[in-house]
Biopython code that builds the backbone (N, CA, C, O; Angstrom):
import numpy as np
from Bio.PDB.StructureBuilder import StructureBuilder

atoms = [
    (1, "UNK", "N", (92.614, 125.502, 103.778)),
    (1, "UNK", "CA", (93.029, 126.507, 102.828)),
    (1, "UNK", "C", (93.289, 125.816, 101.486)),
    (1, "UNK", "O", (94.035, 124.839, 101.412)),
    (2, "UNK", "N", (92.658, 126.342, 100.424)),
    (2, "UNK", "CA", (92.679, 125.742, 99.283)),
    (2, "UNK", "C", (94.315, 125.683, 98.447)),
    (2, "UNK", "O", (94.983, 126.715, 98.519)),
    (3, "UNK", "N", (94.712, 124.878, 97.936)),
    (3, "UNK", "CA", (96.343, 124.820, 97.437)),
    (3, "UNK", "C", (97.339, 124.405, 98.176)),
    (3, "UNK", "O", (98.520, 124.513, 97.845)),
    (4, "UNK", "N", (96.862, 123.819, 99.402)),
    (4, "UNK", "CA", (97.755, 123.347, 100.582)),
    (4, "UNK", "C", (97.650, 122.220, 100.611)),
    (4, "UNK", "O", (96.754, 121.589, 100.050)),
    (5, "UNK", "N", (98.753, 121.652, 101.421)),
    (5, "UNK", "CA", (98.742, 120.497, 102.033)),
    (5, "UNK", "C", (99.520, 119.878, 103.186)),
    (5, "UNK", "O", (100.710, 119.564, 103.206)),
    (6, "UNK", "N", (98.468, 119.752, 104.283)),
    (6, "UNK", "CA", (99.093, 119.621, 105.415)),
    (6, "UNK", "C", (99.475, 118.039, 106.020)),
    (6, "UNK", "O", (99.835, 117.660, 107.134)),
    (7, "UNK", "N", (99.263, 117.452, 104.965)),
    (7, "UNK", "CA", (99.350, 115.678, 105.871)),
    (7, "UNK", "C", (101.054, 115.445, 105.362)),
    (7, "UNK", "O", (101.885, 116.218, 104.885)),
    (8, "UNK", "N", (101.078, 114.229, 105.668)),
    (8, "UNK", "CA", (102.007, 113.536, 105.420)),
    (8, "UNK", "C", (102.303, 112.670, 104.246)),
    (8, "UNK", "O", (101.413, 111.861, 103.985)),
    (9, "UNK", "N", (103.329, 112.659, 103.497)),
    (9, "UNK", "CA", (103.431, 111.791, 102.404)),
    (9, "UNK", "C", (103.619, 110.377, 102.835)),
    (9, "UNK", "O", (104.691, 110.234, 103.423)),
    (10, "UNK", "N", (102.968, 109.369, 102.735)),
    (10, "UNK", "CA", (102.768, 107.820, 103.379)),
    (10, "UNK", "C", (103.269, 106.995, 102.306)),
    (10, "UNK", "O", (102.725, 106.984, 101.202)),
    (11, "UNK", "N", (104.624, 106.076, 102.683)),
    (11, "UNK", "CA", (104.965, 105.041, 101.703)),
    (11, "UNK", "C", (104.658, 103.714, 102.969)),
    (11, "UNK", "O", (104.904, 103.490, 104.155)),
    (12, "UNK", "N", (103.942, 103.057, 101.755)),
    (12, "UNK", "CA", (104.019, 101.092, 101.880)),
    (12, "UNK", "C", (104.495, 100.296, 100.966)),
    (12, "UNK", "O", (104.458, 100.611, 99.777)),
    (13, "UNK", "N", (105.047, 99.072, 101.426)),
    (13, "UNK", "CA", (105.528, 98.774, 100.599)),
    (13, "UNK", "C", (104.317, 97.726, 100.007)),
    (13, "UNK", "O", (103.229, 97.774, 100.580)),
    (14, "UNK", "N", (104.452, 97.000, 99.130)),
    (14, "UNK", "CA", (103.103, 97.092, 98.620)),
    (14, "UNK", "C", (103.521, 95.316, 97.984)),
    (14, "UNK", "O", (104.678, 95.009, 97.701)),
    (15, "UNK", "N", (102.433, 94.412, 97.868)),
    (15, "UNK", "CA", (102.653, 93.070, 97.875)),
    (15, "UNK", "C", (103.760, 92.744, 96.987)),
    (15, "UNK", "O", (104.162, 93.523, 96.123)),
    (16, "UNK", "N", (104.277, 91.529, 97.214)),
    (16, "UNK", "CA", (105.619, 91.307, 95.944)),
    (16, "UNK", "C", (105.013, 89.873, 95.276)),
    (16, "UNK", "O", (104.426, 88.930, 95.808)),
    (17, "UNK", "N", (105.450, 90.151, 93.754)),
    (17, "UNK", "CA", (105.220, 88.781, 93.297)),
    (17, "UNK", "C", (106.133, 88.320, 93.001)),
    (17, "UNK", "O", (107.060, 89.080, 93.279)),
    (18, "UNK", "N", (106.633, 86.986, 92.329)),
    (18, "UNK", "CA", (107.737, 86.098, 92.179)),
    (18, "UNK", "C", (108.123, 86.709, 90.917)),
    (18, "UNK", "O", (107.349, 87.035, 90.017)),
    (19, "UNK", "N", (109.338, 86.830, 90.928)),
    (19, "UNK", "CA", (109.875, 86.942, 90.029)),
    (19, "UNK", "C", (110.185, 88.594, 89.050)),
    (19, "UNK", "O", (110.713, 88.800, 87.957)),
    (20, "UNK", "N", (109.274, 89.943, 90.560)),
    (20, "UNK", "CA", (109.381, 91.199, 90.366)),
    (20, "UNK", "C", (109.953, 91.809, 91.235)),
    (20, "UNK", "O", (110.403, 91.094, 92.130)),
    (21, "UNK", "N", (110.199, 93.386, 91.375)),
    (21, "UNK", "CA", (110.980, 93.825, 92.454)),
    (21, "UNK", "C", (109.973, 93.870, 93.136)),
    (21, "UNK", "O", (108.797, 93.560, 92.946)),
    (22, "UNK", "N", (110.893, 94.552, 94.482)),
    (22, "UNK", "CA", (109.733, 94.921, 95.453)),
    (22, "UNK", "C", (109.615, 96.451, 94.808)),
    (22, "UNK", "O", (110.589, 97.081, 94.395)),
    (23, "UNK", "N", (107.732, 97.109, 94.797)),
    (23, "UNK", "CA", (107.136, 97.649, 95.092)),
    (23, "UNK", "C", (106.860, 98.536, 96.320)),
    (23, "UNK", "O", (106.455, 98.016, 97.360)),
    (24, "UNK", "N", (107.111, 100.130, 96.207)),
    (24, "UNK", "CA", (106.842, 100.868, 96.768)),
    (24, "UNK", "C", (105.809, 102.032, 96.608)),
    (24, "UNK", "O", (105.981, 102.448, 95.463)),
    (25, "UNK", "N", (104.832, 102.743, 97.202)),
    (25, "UNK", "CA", (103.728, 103.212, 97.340)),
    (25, "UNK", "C", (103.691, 104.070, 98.034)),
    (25, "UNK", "O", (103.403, 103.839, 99.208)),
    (26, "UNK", "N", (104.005, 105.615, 97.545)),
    (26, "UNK", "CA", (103.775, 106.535, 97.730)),
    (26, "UNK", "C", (102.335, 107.498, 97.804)),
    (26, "UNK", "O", (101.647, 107.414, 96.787)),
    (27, "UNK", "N", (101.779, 108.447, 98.950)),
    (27, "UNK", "CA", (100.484, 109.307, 98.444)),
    (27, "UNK", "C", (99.972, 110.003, 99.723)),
    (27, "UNK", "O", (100.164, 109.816, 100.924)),
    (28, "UNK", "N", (99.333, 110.774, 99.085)),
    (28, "UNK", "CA", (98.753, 111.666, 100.442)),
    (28, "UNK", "C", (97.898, 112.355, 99.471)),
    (28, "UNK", "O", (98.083, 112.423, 98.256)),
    (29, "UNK", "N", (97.027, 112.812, 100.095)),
    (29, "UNK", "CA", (96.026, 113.448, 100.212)),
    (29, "UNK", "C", (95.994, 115.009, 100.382)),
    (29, "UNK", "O", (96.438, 115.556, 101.392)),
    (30, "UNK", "N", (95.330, 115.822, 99.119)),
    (30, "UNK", "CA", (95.773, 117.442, 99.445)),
    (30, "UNK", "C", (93.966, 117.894, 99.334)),
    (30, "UNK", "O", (93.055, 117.069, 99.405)),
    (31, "UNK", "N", (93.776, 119.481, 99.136)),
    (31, "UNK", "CA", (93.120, 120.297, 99.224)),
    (31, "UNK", "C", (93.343, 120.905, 97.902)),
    (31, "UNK", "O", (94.440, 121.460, 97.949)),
    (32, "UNK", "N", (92.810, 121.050, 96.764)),
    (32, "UNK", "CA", (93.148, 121.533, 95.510)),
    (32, "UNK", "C", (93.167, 123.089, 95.690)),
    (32, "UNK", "O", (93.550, 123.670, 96.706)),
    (33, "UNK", "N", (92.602, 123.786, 94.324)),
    (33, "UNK", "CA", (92.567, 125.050, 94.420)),
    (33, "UNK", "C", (91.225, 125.629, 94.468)),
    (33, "UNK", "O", (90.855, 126.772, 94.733)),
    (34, "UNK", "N", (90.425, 124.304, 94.070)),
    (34, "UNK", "CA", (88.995, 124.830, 93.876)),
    (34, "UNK", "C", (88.520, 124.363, 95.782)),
    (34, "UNK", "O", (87.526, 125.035, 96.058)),
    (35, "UNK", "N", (88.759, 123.865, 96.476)),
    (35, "UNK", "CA", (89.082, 123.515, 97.658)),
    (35, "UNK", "C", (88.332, 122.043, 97.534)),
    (35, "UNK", "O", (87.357, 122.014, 98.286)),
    (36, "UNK", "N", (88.469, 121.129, 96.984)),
    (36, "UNK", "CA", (87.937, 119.668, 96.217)),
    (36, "UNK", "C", (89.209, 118.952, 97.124)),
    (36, "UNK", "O", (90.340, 119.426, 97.027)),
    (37, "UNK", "N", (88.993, 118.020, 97.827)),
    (37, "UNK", "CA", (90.180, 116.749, 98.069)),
    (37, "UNK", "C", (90.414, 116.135, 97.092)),
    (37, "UNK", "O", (89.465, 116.248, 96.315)),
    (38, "UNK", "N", (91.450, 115.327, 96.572)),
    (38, "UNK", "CA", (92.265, 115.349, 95.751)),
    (38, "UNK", "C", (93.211, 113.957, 96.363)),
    (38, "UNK", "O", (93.374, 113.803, 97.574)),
    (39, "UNK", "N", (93.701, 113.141, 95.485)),
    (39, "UNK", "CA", (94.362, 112.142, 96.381)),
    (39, "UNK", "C", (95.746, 111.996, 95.098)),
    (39, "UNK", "O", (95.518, 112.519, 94.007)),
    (40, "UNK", "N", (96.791, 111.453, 95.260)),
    (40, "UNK", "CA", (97.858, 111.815, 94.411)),
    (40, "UNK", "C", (98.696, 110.305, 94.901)),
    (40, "UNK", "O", (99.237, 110.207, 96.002)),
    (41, "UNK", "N", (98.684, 109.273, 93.953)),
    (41, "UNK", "CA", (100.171, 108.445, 93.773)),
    (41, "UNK", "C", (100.924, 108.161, 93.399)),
    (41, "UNK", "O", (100.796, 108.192, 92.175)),
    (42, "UNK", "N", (102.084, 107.737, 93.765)),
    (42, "UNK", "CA", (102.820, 106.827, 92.888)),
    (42, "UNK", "C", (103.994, 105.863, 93.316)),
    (42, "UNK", "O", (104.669, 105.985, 94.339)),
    (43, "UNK", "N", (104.117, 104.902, 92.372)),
    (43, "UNK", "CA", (104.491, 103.436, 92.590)),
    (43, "UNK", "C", (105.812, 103.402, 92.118)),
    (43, "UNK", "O", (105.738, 103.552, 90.898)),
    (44, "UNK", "N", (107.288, 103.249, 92.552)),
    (44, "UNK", "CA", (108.157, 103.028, 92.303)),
    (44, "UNK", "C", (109.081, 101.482, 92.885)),
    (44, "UNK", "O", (108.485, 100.565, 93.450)),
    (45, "UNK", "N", (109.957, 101.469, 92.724)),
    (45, "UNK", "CA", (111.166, 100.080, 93.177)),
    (45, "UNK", "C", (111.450, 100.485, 94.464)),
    (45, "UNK", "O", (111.295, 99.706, 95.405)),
    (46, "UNK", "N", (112.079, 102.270, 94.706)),
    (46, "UNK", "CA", (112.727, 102.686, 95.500)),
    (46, "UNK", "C", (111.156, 103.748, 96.534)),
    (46, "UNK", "O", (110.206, 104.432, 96.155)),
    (47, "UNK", "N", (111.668, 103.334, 97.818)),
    (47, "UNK", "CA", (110.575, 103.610, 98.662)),
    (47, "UNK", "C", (110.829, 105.839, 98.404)),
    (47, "UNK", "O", (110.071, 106.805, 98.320)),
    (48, "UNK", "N", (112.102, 105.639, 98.385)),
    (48, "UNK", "CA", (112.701, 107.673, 98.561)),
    (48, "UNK", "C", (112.527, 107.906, 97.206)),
    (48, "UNK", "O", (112.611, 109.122, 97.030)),
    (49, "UNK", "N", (112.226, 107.031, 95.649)),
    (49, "UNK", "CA", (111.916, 107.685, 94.410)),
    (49, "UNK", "C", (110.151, 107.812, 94.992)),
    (49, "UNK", "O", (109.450, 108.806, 95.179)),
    (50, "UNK", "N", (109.945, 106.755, 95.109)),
    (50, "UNK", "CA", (108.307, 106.884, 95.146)),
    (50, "UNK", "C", (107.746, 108.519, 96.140)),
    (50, "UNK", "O", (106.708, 109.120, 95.865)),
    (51, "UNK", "N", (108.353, 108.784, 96.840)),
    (51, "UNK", "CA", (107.953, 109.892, 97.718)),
    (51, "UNK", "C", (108.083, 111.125, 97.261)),
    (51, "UNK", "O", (107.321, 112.084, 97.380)),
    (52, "UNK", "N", (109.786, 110.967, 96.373)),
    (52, "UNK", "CA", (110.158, 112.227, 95.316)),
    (52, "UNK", "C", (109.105, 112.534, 94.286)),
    (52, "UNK", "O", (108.644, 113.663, 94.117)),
    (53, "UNK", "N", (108.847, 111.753, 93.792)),
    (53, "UNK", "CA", (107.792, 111.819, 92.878)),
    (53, "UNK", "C", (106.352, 112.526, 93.163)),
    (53, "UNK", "O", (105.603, 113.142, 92.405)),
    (54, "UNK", "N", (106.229, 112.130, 94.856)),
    (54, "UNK", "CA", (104.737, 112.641, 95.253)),
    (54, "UNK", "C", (104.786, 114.348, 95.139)),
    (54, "UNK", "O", (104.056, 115.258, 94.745)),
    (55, "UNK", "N", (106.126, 114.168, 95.744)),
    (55, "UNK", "CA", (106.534, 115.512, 96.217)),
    (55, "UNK", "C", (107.006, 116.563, 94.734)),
    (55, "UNK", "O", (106.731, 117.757, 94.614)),
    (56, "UNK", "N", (107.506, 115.999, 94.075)),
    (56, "UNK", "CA", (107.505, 116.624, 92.433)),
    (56, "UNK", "C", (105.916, 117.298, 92.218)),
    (56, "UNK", "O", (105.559, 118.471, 92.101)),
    (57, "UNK", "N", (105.347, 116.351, 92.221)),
    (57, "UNK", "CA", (104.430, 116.663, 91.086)),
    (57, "UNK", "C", (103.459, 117.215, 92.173)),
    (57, "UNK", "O", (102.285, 117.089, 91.823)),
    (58, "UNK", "N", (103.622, 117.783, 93.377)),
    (58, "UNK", "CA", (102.768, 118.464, 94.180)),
    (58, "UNK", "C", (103.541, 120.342, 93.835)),
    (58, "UNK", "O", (103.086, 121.465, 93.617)),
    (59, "UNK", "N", (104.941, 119.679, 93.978)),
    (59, "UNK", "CA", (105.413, 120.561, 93.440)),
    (59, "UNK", "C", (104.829, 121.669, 92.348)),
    (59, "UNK", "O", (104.374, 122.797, 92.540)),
    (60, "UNK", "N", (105.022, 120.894, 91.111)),
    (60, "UNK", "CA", (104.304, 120.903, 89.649)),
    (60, "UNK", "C", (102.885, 121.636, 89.606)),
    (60, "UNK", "O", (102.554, 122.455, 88.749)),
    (61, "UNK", "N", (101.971, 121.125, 90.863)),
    (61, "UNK", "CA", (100.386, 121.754, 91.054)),
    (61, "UNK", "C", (100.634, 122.822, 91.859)),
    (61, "UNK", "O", (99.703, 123.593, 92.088)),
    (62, "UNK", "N", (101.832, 123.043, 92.389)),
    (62, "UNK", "CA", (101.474, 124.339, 93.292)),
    (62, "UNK", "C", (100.912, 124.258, 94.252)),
    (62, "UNK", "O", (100.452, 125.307, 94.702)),
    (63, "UNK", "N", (100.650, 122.774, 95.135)),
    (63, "UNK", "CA", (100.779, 122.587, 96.718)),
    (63, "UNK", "C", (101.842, 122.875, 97.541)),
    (63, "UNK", "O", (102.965, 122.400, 97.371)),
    (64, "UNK", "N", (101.503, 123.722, 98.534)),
    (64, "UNK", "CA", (102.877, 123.307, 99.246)),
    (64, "UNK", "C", (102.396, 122.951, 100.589)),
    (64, "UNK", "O", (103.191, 122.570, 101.448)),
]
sb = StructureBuilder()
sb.init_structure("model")
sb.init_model(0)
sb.init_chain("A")
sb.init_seg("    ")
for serial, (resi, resn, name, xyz) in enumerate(atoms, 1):
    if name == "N":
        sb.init_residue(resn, " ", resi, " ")
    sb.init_atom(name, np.array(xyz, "f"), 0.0, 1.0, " ", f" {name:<3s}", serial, name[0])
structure = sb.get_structure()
């Protein structure tokens, strides 16, 4: 169904380099409106900002 999204939001934590925080990696995969897959991320410090964020801006498009 087009505007949905049925998976799961997936965080990893994502390589660390010296001298940065650790990296977290938020994303999942939706069904747009035109019914096109669509893939959505984002990269925060905090593993629960990075997920908020997925979840915002799915928000924002009108997935639910």
């Amino acid at each position: 169904m087009p505007g949905t999204s049925a998976a799961e939001i997936l965080v990893d934590k994502l390589p660390a380099y010296a001298g940065q925080p650790q990296r977290w990696s938020a994303r999942i995969a939706y069904c747009d409106q035109a019914g096109r897959i669509r893939h959505l991320q984002a990269i925060h410090t905090d593993p629960d900002a990075a997920a908020d964020a997925v979840q915002d801006r799915l928000d924002e498009l009108g997935i639910r």
